[in-house]
N, C-alpha and C positions, 0 to 999 in steps of 0.2 A: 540194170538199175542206173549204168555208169550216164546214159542214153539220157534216161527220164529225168536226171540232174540236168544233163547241159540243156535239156529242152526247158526247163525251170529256170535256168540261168536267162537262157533267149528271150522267153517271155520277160523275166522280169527286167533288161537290157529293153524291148519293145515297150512296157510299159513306162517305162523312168525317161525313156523320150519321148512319148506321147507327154505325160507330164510337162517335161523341161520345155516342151512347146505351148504349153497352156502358159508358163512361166513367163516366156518368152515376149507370147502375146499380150499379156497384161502389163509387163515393162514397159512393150512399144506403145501402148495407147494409155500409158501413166497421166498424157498433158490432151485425151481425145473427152472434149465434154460431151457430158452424158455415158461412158460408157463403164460398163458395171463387169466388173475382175470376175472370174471365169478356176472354176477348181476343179481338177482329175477325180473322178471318183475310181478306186480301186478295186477291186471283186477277184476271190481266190478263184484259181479252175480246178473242178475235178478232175480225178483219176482215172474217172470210173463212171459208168451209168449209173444217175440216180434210179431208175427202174430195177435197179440190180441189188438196191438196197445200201444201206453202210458198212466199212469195213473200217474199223481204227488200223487195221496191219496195212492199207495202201494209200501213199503220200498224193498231195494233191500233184496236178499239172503245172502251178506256176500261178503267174497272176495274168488280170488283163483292166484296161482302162474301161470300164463299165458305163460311163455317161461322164459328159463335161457339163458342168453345170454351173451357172453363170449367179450369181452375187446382187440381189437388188438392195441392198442399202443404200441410206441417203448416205450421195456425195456431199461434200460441202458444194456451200453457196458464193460464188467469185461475183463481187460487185464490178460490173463493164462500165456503166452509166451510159450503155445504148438503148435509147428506148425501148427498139423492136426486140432485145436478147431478155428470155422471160426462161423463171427456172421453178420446177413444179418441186416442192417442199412435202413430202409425201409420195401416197401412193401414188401413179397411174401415169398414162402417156399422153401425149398431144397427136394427134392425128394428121398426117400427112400425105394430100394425096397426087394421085401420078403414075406412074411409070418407070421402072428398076428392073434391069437386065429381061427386059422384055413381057415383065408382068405388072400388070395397070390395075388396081386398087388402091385401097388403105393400107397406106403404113402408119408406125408407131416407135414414136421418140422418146429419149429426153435431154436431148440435143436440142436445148432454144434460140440457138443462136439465129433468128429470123430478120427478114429485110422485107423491103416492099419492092419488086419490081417496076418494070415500066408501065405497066397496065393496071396497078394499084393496087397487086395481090400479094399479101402476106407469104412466103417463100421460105423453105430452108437454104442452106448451100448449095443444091442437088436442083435446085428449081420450082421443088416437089411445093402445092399449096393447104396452105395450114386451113387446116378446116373449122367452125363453127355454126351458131347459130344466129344469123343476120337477124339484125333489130331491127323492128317494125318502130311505126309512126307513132304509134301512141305507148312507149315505153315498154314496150312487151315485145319477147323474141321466139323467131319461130321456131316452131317442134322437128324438123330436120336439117341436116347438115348441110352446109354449102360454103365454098373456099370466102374465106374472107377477104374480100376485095375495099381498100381506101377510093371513095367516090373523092378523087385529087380536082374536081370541078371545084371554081367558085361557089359561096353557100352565097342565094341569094339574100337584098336585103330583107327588115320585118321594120314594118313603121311601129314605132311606139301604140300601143294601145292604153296604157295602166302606166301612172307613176306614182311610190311608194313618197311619202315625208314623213319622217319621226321626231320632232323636235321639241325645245320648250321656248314659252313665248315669256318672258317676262310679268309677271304679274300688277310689276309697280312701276311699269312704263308707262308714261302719258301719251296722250297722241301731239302728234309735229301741230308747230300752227299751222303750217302748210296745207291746206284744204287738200281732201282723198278728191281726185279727180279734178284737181286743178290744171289744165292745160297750160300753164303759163310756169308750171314748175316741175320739176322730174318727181316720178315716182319716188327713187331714191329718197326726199326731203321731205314725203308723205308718210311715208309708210316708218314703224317703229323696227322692223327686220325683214331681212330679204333672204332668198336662196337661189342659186340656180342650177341647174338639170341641163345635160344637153341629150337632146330628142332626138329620132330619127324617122323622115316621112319614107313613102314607099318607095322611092327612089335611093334612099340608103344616104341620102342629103342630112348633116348634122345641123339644127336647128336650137339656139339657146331661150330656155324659157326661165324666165324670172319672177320668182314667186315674192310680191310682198303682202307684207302684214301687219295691220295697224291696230294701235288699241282704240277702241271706242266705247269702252264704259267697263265695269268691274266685271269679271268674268264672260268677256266679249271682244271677240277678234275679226277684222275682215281683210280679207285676204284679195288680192287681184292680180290675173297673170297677162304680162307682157310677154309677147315672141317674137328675138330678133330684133328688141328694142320696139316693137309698135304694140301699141293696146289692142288685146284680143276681145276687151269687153268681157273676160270670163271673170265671173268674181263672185264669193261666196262669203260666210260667215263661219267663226266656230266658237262654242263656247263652251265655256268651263263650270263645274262645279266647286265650292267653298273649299276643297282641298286638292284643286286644280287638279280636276280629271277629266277629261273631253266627253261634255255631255251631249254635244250635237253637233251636226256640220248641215250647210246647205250650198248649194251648189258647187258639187264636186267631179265640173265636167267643164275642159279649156278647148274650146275649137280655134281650129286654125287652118286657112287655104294657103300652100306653099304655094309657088309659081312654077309648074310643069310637074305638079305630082300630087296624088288624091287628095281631098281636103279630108283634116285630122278631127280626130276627135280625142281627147284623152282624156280618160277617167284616174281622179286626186284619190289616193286613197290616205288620211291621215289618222286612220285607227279604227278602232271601236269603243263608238260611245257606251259610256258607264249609264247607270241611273241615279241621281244622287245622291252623295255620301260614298257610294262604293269605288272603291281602289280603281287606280288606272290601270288598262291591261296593259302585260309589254306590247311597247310596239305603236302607240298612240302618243299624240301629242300630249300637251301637259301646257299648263301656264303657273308654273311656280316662283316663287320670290327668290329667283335668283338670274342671272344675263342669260338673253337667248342664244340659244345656239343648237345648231342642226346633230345630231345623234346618229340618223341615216336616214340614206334617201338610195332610189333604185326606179331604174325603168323597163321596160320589157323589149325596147328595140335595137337593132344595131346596125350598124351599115356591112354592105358587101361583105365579102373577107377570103382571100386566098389558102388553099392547105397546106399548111406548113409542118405535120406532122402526125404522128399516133401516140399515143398512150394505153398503156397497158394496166388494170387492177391488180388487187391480189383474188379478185373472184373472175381473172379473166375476160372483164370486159374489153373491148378495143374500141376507144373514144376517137376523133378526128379531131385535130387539133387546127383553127385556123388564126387569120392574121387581126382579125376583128375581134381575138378574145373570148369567141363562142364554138362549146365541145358538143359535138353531139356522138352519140354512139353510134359504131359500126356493127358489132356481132359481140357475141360473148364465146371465146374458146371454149371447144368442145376438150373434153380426157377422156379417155377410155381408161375403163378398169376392166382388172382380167379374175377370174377365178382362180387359176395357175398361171402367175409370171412365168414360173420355170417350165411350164409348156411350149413358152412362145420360140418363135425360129428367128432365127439371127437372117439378116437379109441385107446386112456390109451397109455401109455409110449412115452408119448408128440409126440403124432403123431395125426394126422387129416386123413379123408379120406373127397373124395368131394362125392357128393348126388347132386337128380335134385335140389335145391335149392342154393348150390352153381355156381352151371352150372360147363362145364368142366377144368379141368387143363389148362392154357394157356402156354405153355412152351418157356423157352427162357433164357436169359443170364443173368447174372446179369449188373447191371448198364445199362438196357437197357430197355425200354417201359414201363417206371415207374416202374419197378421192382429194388429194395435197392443194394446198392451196399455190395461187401463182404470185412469185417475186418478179417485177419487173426491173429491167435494166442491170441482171445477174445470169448468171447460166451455173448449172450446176456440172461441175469439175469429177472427173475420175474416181470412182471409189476404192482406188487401186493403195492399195499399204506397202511402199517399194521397200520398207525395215522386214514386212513378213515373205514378200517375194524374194529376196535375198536370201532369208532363212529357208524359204522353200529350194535356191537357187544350190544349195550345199547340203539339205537334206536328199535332193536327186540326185545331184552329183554322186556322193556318198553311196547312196543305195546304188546306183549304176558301177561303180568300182565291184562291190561286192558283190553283183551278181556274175560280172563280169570274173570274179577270184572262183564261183561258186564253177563256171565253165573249165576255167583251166586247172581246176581241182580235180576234178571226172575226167581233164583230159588226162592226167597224171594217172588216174587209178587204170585208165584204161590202156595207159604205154605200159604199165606194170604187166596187165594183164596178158599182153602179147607178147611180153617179156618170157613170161613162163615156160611159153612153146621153144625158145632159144634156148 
C-alpha cells in the first residue's frame, strides 16, 4: 500500500509540472498578440479495471493532466494607429496562407499585425498571405479566396463626364448693364454669380470651368460656361417657380476640345425640377430672396494618382489609397469560423490549423454569421490574467510540496517496516 502512495505522490509531482508549464507558457506570451491563455485539465486514475467493476475499499492511482486546453476570450483591443494592424472583435480567425515547418495550407490567426510586402501582398510577420475575396469592377466580390495583393500601379486618369451644382441664385438680383455676350467686357461684369470647378480631360490635365449666371426676368436664369478663360459657347437656362423651386433647365451640356487629349463633353446636373408650387427637392438649385451662394458642387474626374496606402473597414474591406484622393477597393477579408475552437491544433507563430475535432473552416466575412467584426489600426492583446496566473503560480507550487510530503511519508512507513525485521 506503502508503493501505491509514493506512485500517487509521482503522478501527482508529474502532474503539478505539467501544470506549472502551462503556467509558464502563458506568462511568457502575456505581451504575444492574439494569443489566448492555455489551462491543465486534471483527471483522477484508477486503481483498478473499470471492466472489473467498482470498489469503494481501493484508492485511486494518482492523478494525470487530461487535455490542455486553451481560453478563446476576447483580448482587449490596443490601438497601434498602423493601418495594415486590424483586430477581429468577436468570434473567428483571419486566414493565412503558406508554408510552416513544412506544411503548405491555411492557417488561422488573430494575430493582425499585417504589412504589405514588396509585391503588394497583404503578409503577417512570418510572410504568410492574408487571404480574401478580391473585388470585382462593378462593386461586387468574388465567391473564392485569394491572397490580397495592393495593385501599388498608378490608377489611371477618368476625364470628367457629370458635374454636380447645388446653389441659390438670388431672386431680387437685377441683371448687370453689361450686355450677356458682350465681347468688349468679361463675363465677370455680365453675369449676377459665378462658380468654379476644376475638371479633368483624359489626359488627367486639371482644366478650370467657370460657370455664370445672370438674371433675366422674374423666375429666369441663364447660365454660360467658360473653360480656362475662353467661351465654350455652352449656355443654358433655369428657371424657377413663385416659391423658387427649379422648374426647368435647358441645356445642360459644356463641350470643350483640350489640346492633345479627347474633346469633353460634360453633362450640368443642377437638380430636379419640381412642377409648380411643389417643394424643392434636396439637392437642386433654388432662387430665393436671399445672396447667392454655392451649397455644393462635385465632379466625377481626377487626375493620375500614385498608392500611397491601405485602409481597412470594420466589415473588412481593404480600400487602396492613392495620392489624387481616390479609394477604390481591393478584396474584402475573409474569417473563418469553426464549430470547436477547442478542436483546433496549435501550429507556433500564433497560428492554429483545424483537425477532424475542430471540423472544417467555415468561411465568410466579417461582421457576418456571428463572425466579430474588424478594428482597423488595433491588434488584439493576450487574454492572459498574470493576477490569476500567479495565483495559479502558488496553487501548483503548493500542491507539488504536498505530494511531494505524500512520498516521503510512505517512505517513512516503509523504513518502519523494515525496521521490524531488525
Amino acid at each position: 500500500m506503502d508503493l501505491r502512495a509514493m506512485n500517487s505522490g509521482v503522478s501527482g509531482l508529474l502532474a503539478e509540472q505539467q501544470a506549472l508549464g502551462v503556467v509558464g507558457d502563458n506568462i511568457a506570451n502575456v505581451n504575444t498578440v492574439g494569443y489566448k491563455s492555455e489551462r491543465a485539465i486534471f483527471e483522477d486514475v484508477l486503481g483498478h479495471s473499470i471492466l472489473a467493476g467498482t470498489s469503494s475499499g481501493l484508492p485511486g492511482a494518482g492523478v494525470a493532466v487530461g487535455a490542455i486546453k486553451q481560453n478563446y476570450t476576447q483580448g482587449s483591443l490596443n490601438t497601434t494607429g498602423v493601418s495594415t494592424d486590424v483586430a477581429l472583435s468577436g468570434d473567428g480567425f483571419f486566414v493565412a496562407n503558406g508554408s510552416v515547418d513544412g506544411i503548405t495550407g491555411n492557417f488561422y490567426t488573430r494575430a493582425g499585425q499585417f504589412t504589405l510586402n514588396k509585391d503588394g501582398y497583404l503578409v503577417n510577420p512570418d510572410g504568410l498571405k492574408i487571404q480574401g475575396y478580391s473585388a470585382n469592377g462593378d462593386g461586387t466580390y468574388s465567391a473564392s479566396l485569394s491572397s490580397i495583393q495592393a495593385p501599388t500601379s498608378s490608377i489611371q486618369p477618368r476625364a470628367t463626364t457629370q458635374a454636380t451644382v447645388t446653389a441659390n441664385l438670388d431672386s431680387t438680383a437685377t441683371a448687370p448693364t453689361n450686355a450677356w455676350g458682350d465681347t468688349t467686357t468679361t463675363f465677370a461684369s455680365q453675369a449676377n454669380f459665378s462658380t468654379t470647378q476644376t475638371v479633368y480631360d483624359t489626359l488627367g490635365n486639371e482644366h478650370t470651368m467657370d460657370l455664370y449666371f445672370r438674371n433675366t426676368g422674374t423666375g429666369t436664369y441663364d447660365w454660360h460656361a467658360v473653360m480656362d478663360g475662353t467661351d465654350t459657347g455652352s449656355t443654358g437656362s433655369l428657371t424657377f417657380g413663385t416659391n423658387g423651386a427649379l422648374t426647368g433647365s435647358t441645356g445642360t451640356t459644356v463641350a470643350f476640345a483640350p489640346t492633345g487629349a479627347d474633346p469633353m463633353t460634360i453633362a450640368l446636373n443642377f437638380g430636379t425640377p419640381v412642377a409648380a408650387g411643389e417643394a424643392s427637392v434636396a439637392g437642386s438649385m433654388t432662387s430665393f430672396a436671399s445672396s447667392s451662394n454655392v451649397s455644393s458642387q462635385s465632379q466625377d474626374g481626377y487626375a493620375s494618382g500614385d498608392f500611397s496606402g491601405i485602409s481597412i473597414d470594420g466589415q473588412g474591406v481593404v480600400t487602396g489609397l492613392y495620392t489624387n484622393g481616390q479609394k477604390l477597393a481591393i478584396s474584402q477579408m475573409g474569417v473563418a469560423k469553426f464549430r470547436s475552437n477547442d478542436g483546433l491544433g496549435r501550429a507556433g507563430d500564433s497560428l492554429w490549423i483545424d483537425t477532424r475535432d475542430s471540423g472544417p473552416a467555415a468561411m465568410g466575412t466579417a461582421a457576418s454569421g456571428g463572425r466579430g467584426s474588424v478594428t482597423s489600426g488595433s491588434v488584439e492583446s493576450s487574454n492572459v490574467d498574470l493576477a490569476t496566473e500567479f495565483v495559479s503560480l502558488i496553487q501548483h507550487q503548493r500542491s507539488f510540496s504536498a505530494n511531494s510530503k505524500t512520498i516521503t511519508t510512505a517512505d517513512e512507513m516503509l523504513q518502519e517496516l523494515i525496521n521490524i525485521k531488525r
